[in-house]
PyMOL CGO cylinders between C-alpha atoms (Angstrom):
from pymol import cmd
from pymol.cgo import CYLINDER

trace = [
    CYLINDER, 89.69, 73.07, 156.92, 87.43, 72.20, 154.26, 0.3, 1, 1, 1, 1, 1, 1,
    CYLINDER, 87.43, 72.20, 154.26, 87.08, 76.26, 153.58, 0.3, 1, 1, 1, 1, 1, 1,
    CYLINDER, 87.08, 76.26, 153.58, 90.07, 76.66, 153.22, 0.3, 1, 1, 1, 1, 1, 1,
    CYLINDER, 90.07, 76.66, 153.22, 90.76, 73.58, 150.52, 0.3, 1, 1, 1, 1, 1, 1,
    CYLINDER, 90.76, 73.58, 150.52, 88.02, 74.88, 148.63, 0.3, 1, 1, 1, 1, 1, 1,
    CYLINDER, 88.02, 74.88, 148.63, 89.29, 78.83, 148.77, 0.3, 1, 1, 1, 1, 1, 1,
    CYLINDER, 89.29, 78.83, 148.77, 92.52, 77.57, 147.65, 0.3, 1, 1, 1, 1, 1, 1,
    CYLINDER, 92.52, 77.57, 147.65, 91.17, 75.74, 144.62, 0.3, 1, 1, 1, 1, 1, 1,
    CYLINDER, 91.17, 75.74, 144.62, 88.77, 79.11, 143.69, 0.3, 1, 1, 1, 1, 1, 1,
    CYLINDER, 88.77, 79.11, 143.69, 92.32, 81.10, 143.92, 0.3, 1, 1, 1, 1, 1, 1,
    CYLINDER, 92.32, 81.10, 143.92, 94.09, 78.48, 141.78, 0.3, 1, 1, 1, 1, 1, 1,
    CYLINDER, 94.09, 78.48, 141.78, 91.25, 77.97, 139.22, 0.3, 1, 1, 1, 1, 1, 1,
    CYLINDER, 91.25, 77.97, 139.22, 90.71, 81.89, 138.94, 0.3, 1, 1, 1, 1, 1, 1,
    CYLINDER, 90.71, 81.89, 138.94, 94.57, 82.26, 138.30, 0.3, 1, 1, 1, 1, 1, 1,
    CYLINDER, 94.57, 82.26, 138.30, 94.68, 79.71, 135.82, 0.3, 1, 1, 1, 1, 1, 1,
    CYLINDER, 94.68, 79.71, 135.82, 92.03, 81.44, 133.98, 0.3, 1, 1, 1, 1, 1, 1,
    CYLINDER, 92.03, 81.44, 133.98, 93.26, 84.81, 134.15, 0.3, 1, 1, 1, 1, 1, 1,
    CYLINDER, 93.26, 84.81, 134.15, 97.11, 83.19, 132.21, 0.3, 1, 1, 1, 1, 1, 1,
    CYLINDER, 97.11, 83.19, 132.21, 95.00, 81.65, 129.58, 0.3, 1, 1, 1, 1, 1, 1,
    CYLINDER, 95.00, 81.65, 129.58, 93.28, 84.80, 128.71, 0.3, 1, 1, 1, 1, 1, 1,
    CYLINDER, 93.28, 84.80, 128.71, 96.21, 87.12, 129.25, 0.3, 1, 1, 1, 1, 1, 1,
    CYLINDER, 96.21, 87.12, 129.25, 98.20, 84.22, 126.43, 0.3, 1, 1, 1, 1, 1, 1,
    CYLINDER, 98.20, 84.22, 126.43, 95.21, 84.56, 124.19, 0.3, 1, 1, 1, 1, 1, 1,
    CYLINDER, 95.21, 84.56, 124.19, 94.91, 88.32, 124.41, 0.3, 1, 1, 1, 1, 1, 1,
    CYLINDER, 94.91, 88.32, 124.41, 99.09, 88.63, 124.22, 0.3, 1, 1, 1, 1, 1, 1,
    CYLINDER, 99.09, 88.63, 124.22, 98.72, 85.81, 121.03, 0.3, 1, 1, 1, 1, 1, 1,
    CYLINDER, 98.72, 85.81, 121.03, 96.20, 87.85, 119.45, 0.3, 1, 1, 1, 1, 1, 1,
    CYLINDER, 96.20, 87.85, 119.45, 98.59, 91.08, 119.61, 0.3, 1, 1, 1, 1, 1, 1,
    CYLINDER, 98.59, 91.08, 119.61, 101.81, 89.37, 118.40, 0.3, 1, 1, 1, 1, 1, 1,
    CYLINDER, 101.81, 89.37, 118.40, 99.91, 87.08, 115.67, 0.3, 1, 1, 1, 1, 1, 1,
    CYLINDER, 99.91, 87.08, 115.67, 101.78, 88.35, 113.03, 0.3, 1, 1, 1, 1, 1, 1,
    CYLINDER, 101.78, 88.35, 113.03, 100.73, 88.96, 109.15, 0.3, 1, 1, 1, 1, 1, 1,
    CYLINDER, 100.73, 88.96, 109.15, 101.18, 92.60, 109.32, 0.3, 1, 1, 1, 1, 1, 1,
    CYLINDER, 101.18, 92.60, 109.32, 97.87, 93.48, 107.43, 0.3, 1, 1, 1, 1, 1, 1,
    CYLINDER, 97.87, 93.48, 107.43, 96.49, 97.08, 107.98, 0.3, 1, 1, 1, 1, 1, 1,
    CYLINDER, 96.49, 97.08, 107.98, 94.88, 97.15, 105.57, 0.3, 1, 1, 1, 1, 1, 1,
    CYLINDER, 94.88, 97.15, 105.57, 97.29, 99.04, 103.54, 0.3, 1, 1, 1, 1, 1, 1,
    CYLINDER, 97.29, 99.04, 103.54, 98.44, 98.11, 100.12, 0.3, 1, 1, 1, 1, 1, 1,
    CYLINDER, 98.44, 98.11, 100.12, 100.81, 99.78, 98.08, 0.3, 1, 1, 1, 1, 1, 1,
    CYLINDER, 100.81, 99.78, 98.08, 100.41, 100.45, 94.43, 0.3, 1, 1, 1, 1, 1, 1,
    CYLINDER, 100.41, 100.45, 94.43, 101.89, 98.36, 91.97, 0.3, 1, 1, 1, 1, 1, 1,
    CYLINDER, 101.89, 98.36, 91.97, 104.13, 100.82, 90.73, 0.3, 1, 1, 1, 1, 1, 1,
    CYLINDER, 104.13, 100.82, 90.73, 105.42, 102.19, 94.51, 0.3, 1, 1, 1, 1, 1, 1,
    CYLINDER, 105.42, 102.19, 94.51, 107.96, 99.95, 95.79, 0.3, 1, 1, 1, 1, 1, 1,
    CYLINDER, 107.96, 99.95, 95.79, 110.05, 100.77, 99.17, 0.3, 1, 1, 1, 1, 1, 1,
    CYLINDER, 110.05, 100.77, 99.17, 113.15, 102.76, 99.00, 0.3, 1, 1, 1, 1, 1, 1,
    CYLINDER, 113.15, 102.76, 99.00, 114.53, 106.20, 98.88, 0.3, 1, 1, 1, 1, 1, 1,
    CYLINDER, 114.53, 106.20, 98.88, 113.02, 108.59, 96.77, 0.3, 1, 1, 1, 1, 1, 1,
    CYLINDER, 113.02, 108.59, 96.77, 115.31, 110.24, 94.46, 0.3, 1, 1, 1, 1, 1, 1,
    CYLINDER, 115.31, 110.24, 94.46, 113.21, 113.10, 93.87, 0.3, 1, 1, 1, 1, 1, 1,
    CYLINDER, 113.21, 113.10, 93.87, 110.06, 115.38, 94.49, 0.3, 1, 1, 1, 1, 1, 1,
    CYLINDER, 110.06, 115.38, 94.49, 108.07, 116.52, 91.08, 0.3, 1, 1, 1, 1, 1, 1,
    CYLINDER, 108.07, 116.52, 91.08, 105.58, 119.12, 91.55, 0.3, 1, 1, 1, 1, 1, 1,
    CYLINDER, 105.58, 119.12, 91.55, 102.47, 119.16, 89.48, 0.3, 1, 1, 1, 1, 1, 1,
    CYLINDER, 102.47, 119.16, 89.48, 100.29, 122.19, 89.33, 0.3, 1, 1, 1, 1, 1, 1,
    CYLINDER, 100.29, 122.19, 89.33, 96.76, 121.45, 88.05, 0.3, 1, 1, 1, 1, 1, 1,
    CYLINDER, 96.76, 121.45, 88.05, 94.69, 124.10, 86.79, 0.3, 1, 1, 1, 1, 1, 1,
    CYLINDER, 94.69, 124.10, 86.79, 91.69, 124.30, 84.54, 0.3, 1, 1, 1, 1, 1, 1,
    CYLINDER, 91.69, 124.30, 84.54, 93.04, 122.86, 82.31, 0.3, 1, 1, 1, 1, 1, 1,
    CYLINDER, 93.04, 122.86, 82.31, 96.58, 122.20, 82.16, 0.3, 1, 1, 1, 1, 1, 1,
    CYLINDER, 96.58, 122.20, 82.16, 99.59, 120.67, 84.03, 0.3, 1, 1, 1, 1, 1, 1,
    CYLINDER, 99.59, 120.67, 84.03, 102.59, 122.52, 85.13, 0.3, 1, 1, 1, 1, 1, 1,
    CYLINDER, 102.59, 122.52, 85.13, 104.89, 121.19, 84.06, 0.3, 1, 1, 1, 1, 1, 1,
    CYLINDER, 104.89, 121.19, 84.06, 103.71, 119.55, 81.58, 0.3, 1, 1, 1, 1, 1, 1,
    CYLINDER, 103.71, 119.55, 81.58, 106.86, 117.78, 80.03, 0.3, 1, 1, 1, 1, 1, 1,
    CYLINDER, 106.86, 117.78, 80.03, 109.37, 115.89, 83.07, 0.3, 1, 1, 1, 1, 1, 1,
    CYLINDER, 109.37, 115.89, 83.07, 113.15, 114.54, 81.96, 0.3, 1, 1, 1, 1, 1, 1,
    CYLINDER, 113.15, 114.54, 81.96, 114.30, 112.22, 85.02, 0.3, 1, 1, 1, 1, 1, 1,
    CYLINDER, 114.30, 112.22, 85.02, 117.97, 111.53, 84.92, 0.3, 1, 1, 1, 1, 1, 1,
    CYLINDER, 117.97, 111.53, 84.92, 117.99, 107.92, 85.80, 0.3, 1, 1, 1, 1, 1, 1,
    CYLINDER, 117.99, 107.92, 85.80, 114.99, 105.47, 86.87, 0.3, 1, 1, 1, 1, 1, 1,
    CYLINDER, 114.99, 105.47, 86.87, 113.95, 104.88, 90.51, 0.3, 1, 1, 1, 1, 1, 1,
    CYLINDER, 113.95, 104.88, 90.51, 111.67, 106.01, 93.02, 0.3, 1, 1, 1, 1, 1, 1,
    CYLINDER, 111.67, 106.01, 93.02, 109.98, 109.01, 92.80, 0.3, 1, 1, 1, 1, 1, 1,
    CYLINDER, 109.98, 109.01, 92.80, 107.37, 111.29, 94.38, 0.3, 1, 1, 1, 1, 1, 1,
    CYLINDER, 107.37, 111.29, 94.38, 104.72, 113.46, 92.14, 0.3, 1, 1, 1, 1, 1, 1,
    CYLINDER, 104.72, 113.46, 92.14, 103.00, 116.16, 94.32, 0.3, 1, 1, 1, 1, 1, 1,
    CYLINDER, 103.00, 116.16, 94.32, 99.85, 116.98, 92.70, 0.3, 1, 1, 1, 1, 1, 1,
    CYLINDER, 99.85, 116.98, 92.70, 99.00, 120.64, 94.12, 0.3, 1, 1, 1, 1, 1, 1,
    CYLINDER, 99.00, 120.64, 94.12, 95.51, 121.29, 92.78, 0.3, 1, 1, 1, 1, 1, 1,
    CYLINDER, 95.51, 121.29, 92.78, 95.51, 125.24, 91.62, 0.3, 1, 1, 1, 1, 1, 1,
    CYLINDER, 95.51, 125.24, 91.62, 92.11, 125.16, 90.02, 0.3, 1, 1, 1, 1, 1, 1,
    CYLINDER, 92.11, 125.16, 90.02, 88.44, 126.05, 90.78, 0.3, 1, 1, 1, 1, 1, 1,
    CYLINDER, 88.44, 126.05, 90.78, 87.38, 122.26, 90.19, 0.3, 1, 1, 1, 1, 1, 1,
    CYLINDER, 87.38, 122.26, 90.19, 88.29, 119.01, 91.58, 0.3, 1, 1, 1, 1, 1, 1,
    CYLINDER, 88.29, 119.01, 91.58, 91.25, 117.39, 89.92, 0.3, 1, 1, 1, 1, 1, 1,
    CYLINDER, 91.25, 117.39, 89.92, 93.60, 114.40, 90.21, 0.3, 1, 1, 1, 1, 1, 1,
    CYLINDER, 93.60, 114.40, 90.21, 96.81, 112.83, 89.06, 0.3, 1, 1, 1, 1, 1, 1,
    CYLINDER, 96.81, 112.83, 89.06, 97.71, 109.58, 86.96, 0.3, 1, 1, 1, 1, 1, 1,
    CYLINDER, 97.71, 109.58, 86.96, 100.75, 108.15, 85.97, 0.3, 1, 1, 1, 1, 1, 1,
    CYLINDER, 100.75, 108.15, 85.97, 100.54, 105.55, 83.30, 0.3, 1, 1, 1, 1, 1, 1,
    CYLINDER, 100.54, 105.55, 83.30, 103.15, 103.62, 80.97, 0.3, 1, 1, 1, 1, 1, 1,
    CYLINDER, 103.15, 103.62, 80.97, 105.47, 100.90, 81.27, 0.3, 1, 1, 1, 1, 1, 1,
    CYLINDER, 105.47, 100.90, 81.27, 102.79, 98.56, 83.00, 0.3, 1, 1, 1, 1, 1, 1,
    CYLINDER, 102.79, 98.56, 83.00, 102.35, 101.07, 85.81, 0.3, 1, 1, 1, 1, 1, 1,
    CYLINDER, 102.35, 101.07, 85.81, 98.89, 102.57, 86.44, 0.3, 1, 1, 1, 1, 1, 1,
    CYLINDER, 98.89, 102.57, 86.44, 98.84, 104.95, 89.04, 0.3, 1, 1, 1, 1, 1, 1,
    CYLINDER, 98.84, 104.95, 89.04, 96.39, 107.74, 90.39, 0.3, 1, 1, 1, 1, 1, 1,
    CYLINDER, 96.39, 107.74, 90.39, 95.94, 109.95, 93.40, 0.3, 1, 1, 1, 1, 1, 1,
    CYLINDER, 95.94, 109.95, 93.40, 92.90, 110.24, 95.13, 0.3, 1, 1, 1, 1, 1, 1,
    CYLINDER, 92.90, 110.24, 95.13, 90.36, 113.43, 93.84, 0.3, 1, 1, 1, 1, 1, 1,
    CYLINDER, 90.36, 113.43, 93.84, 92.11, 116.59, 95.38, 0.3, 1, 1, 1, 1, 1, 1,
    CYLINDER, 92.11, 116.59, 95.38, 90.04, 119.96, 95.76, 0.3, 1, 1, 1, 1, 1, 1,
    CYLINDER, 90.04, 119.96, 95.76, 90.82, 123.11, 95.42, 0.3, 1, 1, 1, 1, 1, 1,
    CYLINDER, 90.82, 123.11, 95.42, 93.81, 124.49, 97.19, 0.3, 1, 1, 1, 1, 1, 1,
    CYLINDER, 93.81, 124.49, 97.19, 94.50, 120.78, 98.34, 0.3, 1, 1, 1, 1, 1, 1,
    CYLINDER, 94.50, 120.78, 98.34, 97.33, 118.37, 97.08, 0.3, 1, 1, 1, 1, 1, 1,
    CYLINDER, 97.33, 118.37, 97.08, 98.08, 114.63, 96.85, 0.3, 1, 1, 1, 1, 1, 1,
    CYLINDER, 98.08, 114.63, 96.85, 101.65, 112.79, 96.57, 0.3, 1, 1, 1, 1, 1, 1,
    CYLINDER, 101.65, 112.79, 96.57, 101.91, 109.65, 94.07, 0.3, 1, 1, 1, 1, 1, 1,
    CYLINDER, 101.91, 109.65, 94.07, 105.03, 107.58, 95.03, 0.3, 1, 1, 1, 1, 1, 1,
    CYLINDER, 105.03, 107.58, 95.03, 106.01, 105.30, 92.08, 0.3, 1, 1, 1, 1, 1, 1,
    CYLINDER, 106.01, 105.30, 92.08, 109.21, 102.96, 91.03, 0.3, 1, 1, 1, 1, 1, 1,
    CYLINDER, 109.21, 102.96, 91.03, 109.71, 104.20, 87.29, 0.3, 1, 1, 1, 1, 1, 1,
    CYLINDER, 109.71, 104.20, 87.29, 111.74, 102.57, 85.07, 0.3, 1, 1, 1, 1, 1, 1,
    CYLINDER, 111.74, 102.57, 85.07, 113.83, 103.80, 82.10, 0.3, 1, 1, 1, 1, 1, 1,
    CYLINDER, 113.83, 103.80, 82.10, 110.94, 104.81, 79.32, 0.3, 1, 1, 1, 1, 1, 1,
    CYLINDER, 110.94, 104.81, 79.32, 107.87, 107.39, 78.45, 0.3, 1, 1, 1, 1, 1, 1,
    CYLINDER, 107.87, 107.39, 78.45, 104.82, 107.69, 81.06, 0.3, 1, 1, 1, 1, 1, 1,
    CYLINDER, 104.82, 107.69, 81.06, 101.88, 109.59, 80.16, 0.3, 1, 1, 1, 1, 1, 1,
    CYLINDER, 101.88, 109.59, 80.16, 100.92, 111.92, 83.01, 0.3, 1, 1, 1, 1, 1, 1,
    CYLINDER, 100.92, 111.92, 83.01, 97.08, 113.65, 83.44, 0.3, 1, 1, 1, 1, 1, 1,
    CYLINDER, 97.08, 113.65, 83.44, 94.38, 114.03, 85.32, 0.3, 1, 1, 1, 1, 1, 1,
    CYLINDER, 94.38, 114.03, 85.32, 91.69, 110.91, 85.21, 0.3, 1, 1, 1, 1, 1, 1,
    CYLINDER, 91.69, 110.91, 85.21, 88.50, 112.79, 86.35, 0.3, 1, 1, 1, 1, 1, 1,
    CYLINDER, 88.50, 112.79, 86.35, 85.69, 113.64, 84.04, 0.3, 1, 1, 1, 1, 1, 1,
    CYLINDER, 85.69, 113.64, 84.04, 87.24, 113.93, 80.20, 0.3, 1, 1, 1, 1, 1, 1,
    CYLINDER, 87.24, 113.93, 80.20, 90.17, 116.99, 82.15, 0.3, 1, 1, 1, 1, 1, 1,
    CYLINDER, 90.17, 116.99, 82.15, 92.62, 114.88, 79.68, 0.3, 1, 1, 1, 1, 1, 1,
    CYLINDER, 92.62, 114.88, 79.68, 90.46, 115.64, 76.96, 0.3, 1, 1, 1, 1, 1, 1,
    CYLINDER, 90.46, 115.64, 76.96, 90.60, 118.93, 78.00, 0.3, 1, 1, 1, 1, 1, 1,
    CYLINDER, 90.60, 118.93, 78.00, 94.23, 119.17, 78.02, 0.3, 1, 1, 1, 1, 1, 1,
    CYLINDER, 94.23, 119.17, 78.02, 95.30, 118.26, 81.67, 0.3, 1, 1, 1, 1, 1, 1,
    CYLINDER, 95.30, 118.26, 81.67, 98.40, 115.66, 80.02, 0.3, 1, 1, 1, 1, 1, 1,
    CYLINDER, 98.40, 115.66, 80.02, 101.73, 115.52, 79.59, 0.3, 1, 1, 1, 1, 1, 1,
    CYLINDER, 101.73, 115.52, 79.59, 104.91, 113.60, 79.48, 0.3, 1, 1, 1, 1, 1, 1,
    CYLINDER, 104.91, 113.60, 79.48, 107.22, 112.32, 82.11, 0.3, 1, 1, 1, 1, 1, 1,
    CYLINDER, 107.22, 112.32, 82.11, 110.21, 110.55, 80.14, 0.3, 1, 1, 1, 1, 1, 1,
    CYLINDER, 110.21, 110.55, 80.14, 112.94, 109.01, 82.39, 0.3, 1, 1, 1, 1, 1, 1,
    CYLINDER, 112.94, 109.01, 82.39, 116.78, 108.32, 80.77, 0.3, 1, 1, 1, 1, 1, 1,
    CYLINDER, 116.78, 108.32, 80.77, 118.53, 105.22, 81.28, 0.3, 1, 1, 1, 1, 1, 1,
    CYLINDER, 118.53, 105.22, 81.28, 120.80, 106.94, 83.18, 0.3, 1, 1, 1, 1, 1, 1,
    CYLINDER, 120.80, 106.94, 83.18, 124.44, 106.04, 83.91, 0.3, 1, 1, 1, 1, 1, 1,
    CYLINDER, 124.44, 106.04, 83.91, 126.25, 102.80, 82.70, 0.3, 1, 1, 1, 1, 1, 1,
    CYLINDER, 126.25, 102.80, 82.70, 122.55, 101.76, 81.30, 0.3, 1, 1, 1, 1, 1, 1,
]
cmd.load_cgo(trace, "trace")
């Protein structure tokens, strides 16, 4: 009898253990605070994007190289690098500062920013390409009833 008292208390112990580490595992998974370790730009804020602006980078120019937008809001640039060289794409005015990462050759890059009504200067950040000529303009209107 006393086997059996004492195989009943192993069982009980060993189940107990098993629900505190499944409610520490399940705790773990559930614990919230969403991190990821993503963070989005300052300028890119969630929402629809009104529209897609393709860039073309070559040496060394942007295509095009002067953007009108309608209204402000969201919007995506698509850097498509068309050069021999590594290139990139920043966005800057307003008290946005945005860049892609370095895109090579035959590669592109997207750059998802909130613009508001105002001029942005647009180029590419790596090794003196502005300099160079890689810039332009991307001025957006107030749009309607602003």
């Amino acid at each position: 009898m006393a086997q059996r008292g004492s195989a009943r208390l192993k069982l009980t112990a060993t189940g107990w253990i098993f629900c505190l580490f499944l409610a520490t595992f399940l705790a773990g998974c559930g614990a919230g605070g969403g991190g990821g370790g993503y963070k989005a730009p300052s300028g890119a804020k969630e929402g629809a994007i009104l529209k897609t602006i393709q860039v073309k980078e070559t040496e060394f120019k942007l295509k095009p190289a002067k953007i009108t937008l309608d209204r402000p809001g969201t919007y995506e640039f698509k850097a498509v690098n068309s050069g021999d060289t590594v290139h990139a794409l920043e966005i800057e005015g307003e008290g946005i500062e945005e860049e892609t990462k370095e895109i090579e050759h035959g590669q592109s890059a997207g750059l998802k920013v909130k613009l508001k009504a105002g001029t942005y200067e647009l180029y590419c950040p790596v090794d003196g390409h502005k300099e160079e000529g890689m810039e332009g303009k991307v001025m957006v209107k107030e749009g309607p009833g602003g």
